[in-house]
LUMVO-67203 format. One line per field, with one value per atom (N, C-alpha, C): residue number from 0; residue in three letters; chain; atom name; x, y, z. Coordinates in Angstrom, 3 decimals. Atoms other than C-alpha are relative to their C-alpha. Example, Ala and Ser with C-alpha at 12.3 -4.5 7.8 and 13.67 -1.06 7.14 Angstrom:
<nodes>
pos = c(0|0|0|1|1|1) $
code = c(Ala|Ala|Ala|Ser|Ser|Ser) $
unit = c(A|A|A|A|A|A) $
site = c(N|CA|C|N|CA|C) $
x = c(0.890|12.300|0.900|-0.820|13.670|-0.770) $
y = c(-1.190|-4.500|1.200|-1.190|-1.060|1.090) $
z = c(0.000|7.800|0.000|-0.060|7.140|0.730) $
</nodes>
This chain:
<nodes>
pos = c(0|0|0|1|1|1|2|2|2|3|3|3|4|4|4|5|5|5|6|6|6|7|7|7|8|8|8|9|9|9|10|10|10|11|11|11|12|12|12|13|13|13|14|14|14|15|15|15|16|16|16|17|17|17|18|18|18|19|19|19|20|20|20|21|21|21|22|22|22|23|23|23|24|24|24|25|25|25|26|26|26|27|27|27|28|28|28|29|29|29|30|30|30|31|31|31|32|32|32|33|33|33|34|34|34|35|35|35|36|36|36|37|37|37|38|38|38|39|39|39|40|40|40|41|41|41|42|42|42|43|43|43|44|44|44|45|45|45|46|46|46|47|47|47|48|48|48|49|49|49|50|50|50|51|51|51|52|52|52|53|53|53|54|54|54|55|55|55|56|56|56|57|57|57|58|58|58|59|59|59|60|60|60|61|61|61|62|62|62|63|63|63|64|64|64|65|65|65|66|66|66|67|67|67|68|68|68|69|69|69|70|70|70|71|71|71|72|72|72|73|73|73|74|74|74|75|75|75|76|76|76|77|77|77|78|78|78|79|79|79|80|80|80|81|81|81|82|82|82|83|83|83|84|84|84|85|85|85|86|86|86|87|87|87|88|88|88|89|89|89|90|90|90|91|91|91|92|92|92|93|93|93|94|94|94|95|95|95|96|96|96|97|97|97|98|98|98|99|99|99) $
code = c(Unk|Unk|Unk|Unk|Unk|Unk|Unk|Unk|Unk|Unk|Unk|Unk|Unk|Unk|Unk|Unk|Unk|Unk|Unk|Unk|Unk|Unk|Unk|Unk|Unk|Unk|Unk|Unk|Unk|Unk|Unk|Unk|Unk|Unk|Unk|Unk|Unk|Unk|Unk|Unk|Unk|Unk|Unk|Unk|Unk|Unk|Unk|Unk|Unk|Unk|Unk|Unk|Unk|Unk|Unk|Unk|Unk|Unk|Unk|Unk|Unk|Unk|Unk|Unk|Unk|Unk|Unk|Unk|Unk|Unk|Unk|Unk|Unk|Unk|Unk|Unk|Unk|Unk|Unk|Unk|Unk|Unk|Unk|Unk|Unk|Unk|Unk|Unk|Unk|Unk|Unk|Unk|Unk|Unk|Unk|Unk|Unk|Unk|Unk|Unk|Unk|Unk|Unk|Unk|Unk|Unk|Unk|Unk|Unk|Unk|Unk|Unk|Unk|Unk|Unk|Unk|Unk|Unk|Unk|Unk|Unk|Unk|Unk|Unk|Unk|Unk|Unk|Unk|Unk|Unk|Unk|Unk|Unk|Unk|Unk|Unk|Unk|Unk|Unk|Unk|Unk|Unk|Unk|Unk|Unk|Unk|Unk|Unk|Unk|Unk|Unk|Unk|Unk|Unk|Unk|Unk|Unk|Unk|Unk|Unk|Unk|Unk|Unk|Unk|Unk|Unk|Unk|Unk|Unk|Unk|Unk|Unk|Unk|Unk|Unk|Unk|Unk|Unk|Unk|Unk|Unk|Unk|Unk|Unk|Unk|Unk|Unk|Unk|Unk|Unk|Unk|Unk|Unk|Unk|Unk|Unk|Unk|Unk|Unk|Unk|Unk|Unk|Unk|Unk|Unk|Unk|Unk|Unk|Unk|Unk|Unk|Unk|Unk|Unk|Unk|Unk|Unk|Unk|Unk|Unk|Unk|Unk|Unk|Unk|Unk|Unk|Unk|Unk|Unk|Unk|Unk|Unk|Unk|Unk|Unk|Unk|Unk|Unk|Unk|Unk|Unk|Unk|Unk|Unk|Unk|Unk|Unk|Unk|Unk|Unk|Unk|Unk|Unk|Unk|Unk|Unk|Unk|Unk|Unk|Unk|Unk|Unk|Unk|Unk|Unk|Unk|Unk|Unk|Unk|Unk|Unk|Unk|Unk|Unk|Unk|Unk|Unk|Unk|Unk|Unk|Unk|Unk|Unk|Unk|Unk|Unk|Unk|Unk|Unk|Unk|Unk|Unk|Unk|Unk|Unk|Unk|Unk|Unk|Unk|Unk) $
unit = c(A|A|A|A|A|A|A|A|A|A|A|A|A|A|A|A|A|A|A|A|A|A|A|A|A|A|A|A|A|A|A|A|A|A|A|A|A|A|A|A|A|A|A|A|A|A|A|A|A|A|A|A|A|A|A|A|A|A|A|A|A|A|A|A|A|A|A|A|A|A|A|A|A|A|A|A|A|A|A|A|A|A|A|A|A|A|A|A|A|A|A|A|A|A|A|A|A|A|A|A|A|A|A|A|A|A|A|A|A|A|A|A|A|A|A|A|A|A|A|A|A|A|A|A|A|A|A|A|A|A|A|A|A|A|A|A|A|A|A|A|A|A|A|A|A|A|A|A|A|A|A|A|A|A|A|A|A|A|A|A|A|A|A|A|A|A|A|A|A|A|A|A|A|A|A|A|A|A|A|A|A|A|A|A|A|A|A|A|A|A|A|A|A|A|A|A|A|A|A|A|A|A|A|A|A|A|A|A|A|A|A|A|A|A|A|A|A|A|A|A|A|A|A|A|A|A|A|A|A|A|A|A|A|A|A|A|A|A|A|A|A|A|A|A|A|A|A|A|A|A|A|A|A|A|A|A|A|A|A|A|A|A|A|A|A|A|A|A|A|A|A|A|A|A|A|A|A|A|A|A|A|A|A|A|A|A|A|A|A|A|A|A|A|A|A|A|A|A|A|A) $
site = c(N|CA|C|N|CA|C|N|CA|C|N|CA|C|N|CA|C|N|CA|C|N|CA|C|N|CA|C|N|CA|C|N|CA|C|N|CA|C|N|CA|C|N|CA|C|N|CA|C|N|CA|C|N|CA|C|N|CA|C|N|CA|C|N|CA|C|N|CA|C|N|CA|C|N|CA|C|N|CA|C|N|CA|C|N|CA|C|N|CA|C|N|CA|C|N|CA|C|N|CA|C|N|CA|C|N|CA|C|N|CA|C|N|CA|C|N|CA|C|N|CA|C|N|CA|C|N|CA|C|N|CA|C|N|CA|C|N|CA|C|N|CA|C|N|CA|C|N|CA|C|N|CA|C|N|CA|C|N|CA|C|N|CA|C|N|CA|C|N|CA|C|N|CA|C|N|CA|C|N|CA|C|N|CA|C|N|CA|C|N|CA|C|N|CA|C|N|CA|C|N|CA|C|N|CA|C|N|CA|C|N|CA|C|N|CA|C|N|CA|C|N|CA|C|N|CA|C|N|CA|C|N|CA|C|N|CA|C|N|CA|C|N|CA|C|N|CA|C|N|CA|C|N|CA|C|N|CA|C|N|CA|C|N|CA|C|N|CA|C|N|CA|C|N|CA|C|N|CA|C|N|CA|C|N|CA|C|N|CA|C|N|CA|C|N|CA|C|N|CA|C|N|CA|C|N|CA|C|N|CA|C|N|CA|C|N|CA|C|N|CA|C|N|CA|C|N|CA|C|N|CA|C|N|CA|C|N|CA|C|N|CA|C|N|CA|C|N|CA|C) $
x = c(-0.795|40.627|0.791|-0.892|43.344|-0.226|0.850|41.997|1.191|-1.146|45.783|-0.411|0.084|44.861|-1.399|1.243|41.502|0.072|0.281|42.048|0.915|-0.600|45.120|-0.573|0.402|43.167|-0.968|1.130|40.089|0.582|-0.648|42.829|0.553|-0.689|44.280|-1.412|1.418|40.695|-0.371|-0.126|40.263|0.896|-1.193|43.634|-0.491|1.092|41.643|-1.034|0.701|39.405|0.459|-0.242|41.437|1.356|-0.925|43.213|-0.949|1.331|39.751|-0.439|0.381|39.814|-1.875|1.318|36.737|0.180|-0.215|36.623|-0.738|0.970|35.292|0.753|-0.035|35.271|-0.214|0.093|35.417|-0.295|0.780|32.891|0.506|0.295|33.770|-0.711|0.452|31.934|0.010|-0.230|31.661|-1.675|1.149|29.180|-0.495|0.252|27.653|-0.977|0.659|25.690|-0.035|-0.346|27.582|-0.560|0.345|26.890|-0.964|0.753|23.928|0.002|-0.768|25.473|1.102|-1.075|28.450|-0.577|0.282|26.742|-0.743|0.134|24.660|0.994|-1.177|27.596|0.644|-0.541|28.878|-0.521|1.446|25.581|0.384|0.312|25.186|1.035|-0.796|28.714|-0.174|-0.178|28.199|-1.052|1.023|25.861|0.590|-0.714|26.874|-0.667|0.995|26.108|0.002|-0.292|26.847|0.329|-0.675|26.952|0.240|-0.567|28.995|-0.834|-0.043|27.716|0.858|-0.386|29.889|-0.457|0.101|30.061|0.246|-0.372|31.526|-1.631|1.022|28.074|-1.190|1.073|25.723|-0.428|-0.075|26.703|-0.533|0.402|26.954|-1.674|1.629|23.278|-0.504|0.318|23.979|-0.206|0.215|24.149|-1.215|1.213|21.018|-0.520|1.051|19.059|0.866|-0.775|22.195|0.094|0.376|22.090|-1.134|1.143|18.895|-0.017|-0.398|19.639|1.041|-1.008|22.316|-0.627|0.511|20.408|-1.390|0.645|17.600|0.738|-0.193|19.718|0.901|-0.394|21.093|-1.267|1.472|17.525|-0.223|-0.119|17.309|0.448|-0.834|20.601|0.159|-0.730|21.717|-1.324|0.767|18.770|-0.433|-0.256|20.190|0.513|-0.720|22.344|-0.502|-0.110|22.781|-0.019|-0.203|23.083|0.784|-0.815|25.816|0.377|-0.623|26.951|1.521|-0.908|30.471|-0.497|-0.054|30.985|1.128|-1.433|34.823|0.162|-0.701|36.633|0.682|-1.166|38.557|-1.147|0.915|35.859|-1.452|0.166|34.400|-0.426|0.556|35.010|-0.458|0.997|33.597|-1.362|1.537|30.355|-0.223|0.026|30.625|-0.583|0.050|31.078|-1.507|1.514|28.246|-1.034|0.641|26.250|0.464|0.042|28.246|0.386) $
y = c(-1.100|16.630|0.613|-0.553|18.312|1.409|-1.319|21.342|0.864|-0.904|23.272|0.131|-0.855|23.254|0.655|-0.975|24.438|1.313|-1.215|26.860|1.097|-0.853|28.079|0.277|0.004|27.848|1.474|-1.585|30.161|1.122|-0.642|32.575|0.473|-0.376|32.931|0.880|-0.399|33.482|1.472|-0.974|36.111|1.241|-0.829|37.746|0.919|-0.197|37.968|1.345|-0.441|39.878|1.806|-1.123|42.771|0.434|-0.473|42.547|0.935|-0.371|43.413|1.802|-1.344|46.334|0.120|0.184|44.762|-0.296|0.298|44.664|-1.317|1.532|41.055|-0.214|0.899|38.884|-1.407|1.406|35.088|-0.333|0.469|33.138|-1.277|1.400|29.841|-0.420|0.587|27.820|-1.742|1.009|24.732|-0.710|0.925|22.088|-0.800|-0.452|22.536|1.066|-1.337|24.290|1.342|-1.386|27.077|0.981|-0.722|27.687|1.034|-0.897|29.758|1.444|-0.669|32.049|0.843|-0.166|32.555|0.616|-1.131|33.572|0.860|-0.901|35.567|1.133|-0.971|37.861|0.512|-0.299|37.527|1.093|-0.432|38.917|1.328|-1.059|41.501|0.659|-0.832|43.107|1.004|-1.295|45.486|-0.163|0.265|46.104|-0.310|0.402|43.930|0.031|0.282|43.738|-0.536|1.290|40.425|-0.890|0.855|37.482|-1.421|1.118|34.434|-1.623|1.257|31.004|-1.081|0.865|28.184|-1.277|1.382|24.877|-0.810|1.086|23.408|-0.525|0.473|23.783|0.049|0.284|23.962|-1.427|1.008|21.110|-1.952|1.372|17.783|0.243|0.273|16.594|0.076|0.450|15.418|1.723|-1.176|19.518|1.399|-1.118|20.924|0.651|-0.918|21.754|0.875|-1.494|24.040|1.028|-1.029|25.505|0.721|-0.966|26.517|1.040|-0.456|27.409|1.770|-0.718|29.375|1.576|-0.869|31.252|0.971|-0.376|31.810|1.000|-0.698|33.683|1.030|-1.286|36.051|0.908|-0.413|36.883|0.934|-0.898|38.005|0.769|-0.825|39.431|0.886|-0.914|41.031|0.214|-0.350|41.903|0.864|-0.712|44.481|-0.568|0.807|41.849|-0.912|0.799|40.082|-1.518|1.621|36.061|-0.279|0.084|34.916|-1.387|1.545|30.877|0.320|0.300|29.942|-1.455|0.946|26.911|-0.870|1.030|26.087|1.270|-0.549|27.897|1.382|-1.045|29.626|0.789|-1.174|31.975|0.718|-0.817|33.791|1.446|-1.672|36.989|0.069|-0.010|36.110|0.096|0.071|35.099|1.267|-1.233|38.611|0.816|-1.278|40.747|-0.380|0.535|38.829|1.026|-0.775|41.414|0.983|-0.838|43.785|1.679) $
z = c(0.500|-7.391|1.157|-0.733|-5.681|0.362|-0.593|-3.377|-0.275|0.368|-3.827|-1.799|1.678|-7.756|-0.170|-0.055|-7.421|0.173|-0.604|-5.383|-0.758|0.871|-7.690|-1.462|1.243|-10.443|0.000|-0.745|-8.797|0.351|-0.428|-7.772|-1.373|1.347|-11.384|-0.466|0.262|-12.688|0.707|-0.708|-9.853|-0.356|0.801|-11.209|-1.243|1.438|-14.447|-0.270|0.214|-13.686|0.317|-0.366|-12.187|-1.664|1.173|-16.105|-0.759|0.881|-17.089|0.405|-0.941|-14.639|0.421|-0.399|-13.379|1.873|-1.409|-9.283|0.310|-0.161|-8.467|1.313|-0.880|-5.262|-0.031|-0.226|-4.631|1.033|-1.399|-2.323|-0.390|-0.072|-1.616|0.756|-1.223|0.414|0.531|-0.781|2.420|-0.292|0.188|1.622|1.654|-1.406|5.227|-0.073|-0.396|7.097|0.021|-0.225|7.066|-1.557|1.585|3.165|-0.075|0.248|3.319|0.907|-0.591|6.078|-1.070|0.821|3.990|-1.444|1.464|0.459|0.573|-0.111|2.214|1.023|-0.492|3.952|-1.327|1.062|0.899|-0.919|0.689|-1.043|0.319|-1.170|1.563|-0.269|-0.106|1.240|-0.645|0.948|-1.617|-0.781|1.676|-4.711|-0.789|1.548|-7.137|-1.257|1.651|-11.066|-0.720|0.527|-11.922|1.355|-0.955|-9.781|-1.234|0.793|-11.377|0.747|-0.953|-9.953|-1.117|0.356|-11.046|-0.225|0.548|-12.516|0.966|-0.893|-9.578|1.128|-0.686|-7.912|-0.853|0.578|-10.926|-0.726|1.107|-12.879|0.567|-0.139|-10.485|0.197|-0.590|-9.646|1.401|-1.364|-6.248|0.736|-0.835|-5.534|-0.495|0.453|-7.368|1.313|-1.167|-3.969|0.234|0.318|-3.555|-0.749|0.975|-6.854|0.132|-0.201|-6.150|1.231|-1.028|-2.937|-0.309|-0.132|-4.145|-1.104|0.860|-7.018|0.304|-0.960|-4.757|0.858|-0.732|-2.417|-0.471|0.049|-4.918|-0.606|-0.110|-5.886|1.897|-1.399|-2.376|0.404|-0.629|-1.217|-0.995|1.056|-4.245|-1.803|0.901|-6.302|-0.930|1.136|-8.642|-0.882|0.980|-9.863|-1.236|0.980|-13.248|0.572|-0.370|-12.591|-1.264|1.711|-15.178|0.527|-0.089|-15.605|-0.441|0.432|-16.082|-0.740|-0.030|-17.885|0.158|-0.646|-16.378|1.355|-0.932|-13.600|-0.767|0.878|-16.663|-0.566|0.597|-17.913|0.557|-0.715|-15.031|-0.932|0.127|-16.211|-1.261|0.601|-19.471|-0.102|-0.192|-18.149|0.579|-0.836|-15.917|-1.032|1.310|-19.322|-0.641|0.391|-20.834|0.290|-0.448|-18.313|0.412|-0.768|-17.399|-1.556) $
</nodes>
């Protein structure tokens, strides 16, 4: 897949959410070391009350120990928060409302 449409795609989505007059942020990360660094900074910035995790890292197989990884560490950082699934890129702030 083409990283310029992704990333415009995640950026539209993002857009979205400020139609909703909902304040949201976007973590990407790097399939690396750096990943667990990175969500937690991320985590850590504010109290959130919904965290979104995506399809792009729940869905293949080859990246379950991440998913867990990743759901695990909002259990941790951000443990007021909701946990909400997407099931595309395009309905984010659906899954958000879901809990919020």
């Amino acid at each position: 897949m083409d990283g310029d449409v992704i990333r415009a795609a995640l950026d539209q989505e993002l857009s979205r959410f400020g139609d909703h007059a909902i304040d949201a942020s976007m973590t990407l990360i790097a399939l690396d070391e750096s990943a667990e660094s990175v969500m937690i900074a991320a985590l850590s910035e504010r109290d959130w009350d919904v965290v979104v995790i995506g399809g792009g890292i729940r869905k293949p197989e080859p990246l379950l120990p991440l998913f867990e990884q990743v759901v695990n560490l909002v259990r941790r950082h951000a443990r007021k928060a909701a946990i909400a699934f997407n099931t595309s890129g395009g309905d984010s702030v659906e899954a958000a409302k879901r809990w919020l």
